[in-house]
C-alpha positions as CSV (number, residue, x, y, z in Angstrom):
1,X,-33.0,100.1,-14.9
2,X,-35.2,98.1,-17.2
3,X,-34.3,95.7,-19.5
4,X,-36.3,94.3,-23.2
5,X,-35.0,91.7,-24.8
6,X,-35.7,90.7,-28.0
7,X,-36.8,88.1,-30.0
8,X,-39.5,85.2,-29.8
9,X,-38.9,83.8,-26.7
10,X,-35.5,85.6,-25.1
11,X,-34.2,83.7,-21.8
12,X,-31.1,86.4,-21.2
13,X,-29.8,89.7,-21.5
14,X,-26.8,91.9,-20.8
15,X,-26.6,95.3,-19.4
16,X,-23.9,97.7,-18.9
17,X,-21.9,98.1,-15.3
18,X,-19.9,100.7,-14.8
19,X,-17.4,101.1,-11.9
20,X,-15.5,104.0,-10.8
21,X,-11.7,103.7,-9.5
22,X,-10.8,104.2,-5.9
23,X,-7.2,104.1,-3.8
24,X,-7.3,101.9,-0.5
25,X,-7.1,99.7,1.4
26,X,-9.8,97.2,1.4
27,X,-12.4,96.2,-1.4
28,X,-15.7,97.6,-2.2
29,X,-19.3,95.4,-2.5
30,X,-22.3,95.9,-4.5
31,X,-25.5,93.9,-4.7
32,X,-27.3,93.9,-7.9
33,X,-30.9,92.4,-7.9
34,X,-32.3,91.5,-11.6
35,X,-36.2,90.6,-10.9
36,X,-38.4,89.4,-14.1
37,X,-42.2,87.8,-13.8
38,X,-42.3,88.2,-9.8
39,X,-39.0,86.1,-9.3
40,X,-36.0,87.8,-8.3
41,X,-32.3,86.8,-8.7
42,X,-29.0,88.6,-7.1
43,X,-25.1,88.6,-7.4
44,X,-22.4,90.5,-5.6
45,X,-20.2,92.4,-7.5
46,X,-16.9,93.2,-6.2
47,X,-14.2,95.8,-6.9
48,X,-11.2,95.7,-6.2
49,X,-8.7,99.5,-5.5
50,X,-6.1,100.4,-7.9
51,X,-2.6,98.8,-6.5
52,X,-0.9,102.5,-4.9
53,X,2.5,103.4,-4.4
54,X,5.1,105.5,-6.1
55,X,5.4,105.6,-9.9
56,X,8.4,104.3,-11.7
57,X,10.8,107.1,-11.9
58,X,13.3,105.6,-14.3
59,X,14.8,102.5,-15.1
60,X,18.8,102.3,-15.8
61,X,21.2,99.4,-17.4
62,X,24.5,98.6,-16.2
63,X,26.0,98.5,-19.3
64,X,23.7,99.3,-21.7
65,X,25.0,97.5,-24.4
66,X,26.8,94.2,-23.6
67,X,28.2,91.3,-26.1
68,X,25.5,88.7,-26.8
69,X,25.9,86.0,-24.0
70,X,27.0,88.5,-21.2
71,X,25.6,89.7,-18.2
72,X,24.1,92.9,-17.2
73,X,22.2,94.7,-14.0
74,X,19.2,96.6,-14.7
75,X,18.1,99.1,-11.8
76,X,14.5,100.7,-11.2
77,X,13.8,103.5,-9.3
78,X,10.7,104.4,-8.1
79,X,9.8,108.6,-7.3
80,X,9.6,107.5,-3.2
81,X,10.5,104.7,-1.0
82,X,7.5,102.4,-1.1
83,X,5.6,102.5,2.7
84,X,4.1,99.0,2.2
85,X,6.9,97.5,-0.8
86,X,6.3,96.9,-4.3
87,X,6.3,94.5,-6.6
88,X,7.6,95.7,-10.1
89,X,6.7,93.5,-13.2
90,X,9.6,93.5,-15.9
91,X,9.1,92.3,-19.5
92,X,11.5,92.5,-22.4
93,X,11.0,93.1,-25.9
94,X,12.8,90.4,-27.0
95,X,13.0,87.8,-24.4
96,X,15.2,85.7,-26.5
97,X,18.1,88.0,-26.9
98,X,17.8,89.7,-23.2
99,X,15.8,87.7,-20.1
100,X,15.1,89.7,-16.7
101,X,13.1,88.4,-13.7
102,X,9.1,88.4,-14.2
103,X,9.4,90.6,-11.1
104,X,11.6,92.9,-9.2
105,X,10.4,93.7,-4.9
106,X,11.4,96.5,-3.2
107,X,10.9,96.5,0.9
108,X,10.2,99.5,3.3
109,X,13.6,101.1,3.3
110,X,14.8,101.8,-0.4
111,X,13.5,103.5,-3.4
112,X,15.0,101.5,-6.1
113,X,16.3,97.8,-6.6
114,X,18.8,96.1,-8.7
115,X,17.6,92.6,-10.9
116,X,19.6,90.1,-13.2
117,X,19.6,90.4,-17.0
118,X,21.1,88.1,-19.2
119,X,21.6,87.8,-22.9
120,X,22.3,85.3,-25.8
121,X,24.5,85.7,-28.7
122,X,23.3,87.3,-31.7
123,X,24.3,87.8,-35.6
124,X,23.6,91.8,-35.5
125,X,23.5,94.4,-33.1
126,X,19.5,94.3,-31.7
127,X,18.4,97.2,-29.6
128,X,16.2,95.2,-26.6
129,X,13.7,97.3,-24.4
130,X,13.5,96.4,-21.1
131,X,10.3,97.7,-19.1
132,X,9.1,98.3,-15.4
133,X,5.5,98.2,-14.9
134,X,4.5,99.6,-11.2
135,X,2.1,100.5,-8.9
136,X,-1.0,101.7,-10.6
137,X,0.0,101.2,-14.2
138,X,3.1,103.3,-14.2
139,X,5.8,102.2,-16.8
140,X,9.5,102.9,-17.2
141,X,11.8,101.6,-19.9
142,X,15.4,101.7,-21.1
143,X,16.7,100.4,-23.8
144,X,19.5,97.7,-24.1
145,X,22.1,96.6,-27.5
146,X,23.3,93.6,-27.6
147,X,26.1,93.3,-30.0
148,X,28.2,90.8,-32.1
149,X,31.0,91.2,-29.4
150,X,32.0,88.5,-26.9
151,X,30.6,88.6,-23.7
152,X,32.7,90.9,-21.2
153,X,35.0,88.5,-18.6
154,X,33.6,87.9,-15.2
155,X,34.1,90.3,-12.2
156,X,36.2,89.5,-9.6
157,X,34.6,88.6,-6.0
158,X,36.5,88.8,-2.8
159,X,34.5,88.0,0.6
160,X,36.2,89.9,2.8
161,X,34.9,89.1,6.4
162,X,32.3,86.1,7.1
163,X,30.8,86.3,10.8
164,X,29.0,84.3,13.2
165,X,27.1,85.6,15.9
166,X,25.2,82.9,18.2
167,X,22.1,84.6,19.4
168,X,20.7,80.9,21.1
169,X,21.0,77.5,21.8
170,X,20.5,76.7,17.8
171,X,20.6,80.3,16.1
172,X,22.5,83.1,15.5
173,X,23.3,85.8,12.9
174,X,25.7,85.8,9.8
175,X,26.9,88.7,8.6
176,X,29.2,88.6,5.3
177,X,31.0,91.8,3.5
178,X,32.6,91.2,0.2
179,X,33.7,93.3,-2.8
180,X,33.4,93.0,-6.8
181,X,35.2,94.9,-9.3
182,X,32.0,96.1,-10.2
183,X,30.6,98.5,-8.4
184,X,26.7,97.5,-9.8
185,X,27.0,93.6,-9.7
186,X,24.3,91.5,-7.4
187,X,26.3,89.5,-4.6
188,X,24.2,86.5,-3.3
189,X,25.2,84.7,-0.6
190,X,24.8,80.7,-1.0
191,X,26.1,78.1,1.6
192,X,27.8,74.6,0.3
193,X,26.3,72.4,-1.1
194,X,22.7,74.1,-1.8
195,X,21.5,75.8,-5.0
196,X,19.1,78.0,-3.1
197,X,20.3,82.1,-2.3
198,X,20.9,82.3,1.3
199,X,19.9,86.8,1.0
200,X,21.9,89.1,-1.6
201,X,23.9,91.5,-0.3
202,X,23.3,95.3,-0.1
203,X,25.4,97.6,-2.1
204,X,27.2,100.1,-0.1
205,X,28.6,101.7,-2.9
206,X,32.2,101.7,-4.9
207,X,32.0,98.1,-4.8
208,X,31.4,97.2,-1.4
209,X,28.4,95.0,-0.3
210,X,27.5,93.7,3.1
211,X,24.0,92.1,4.5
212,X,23.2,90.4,7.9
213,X,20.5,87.0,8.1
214,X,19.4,85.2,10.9
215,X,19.3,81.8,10.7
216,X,17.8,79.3,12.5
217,X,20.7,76.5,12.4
218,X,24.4,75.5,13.3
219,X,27.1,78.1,12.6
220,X,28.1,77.3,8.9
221,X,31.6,76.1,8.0
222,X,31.7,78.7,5.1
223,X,29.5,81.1,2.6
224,X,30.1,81.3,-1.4
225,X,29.3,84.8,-2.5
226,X,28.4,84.7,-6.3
227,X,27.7,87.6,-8.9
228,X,25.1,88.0,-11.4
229,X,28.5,89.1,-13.7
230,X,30.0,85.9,-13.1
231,X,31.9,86.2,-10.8
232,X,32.3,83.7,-7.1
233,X,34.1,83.6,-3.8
234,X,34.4,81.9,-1.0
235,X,35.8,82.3,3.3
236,X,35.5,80.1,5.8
237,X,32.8,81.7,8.8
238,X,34.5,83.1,12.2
């Protein structure tokens, strides 16, 4: 390609670079070598492949209209379990009516995940649009109303079994189960004392949870299972 510039003494000028999109795994390299006057200059352009995965397939609220101040659970479902994860971004339309997490990750063994949302009080009933942003661009929304109404009352948590299992001399497993009157809250297992989730719970369905970490400590006294709905329990660890 050749290049004029013009004017009465030109020192740059710009050119066009087009790329073309790819799926992989690992990035692509070009060298581009400008030479002007029997001096030559180069720089490495580097491209980068289009994040892959499975689209967004839908995104669903639990409810999807909730009184200003109250909780909610969104869900996105992607069209097939992810083989590497995923990382969904989430944005709302008005973030100071209805707030989600910047991001939603899915592991290697489910096709959708659960996240957060929360609301503020409001003067009129305000339709909110919540959207998922996945792999490769593809976008799913739903939309949310928040209304004049109070906030719906917390669910009720039970933990129903706490276990300990030593696996060495300082380590072992705890598993937890617990229930909620909801059957699509998020139960997060926390230990006394710390602010910091210990690992949320899976949901099994009709409003049973259970989830298993290893830890790398003592046996713990006792676990606090709280819900994104408000929710908490506690039971001492067998």
């Amino acid at each position: 390609m050749t290049i004029a510039s013009a004017g009465v003494s030109p020192t740059t000028a710009t050119f066009p670079v087009a790329t073309t999109s790819f799926i992989g795994n690992t990035a692509h390299f070009a060298l581009i070598t400008a030479s002007a006057n029997g001096t030559s200059s180069q720089v490495d352009l580097t491209t980068t492949p289009l994040p892959s995965g499975p689209p967004v397939a839908s995104v669903t609220l639990f409810p999807s209209s909730v009184g200003g101040g109250g909780p909610a659970t969104g869900r996105v479902s992607l069209a097939s379990i992810p083989p590497t994860g995923a990382a969904i971004q989430l944005t709302s339309s008005r973030p100071d009516l209805v707030q989600v997490p910047a991001t939603a990750l899915l592991g290697t063994t489910a096709s959708s995940v659960d996240f957060p949302i929360t609301t503020s009080a409001t003067g009129v009933s305000t339709p909110v649009t919540i959207t998922a942003t996945g792999s490769g661009g593809a976008v799913g929304s739903a939309t949310m109303t928040v209304t004049t109404a109070p906030p719906p009352p917390p669910d009720a948590v039970r933990v129903t079994d706490a276990r300990w299992a030593q696996i060495n001399f300082k380590g072992g497993t705890l598993t937890v189960r617990a229930t909620s009157s909801s059957p699509t809250a998020i139960l997060t297992v926390f230990l006394p004392g710390l602010d910091t989730p210990l690992f949320t719970l899976t949901n099994r369905g009709g409003g049973n949870y259970e989830g298993t970490k290893a830890l790398e400590s003592d046996k713990p006294t006792s676990v606090i299972v709280r819900s994104n709905l408000g929710g908490s329990a506690t039971l001492n660890v067998k």
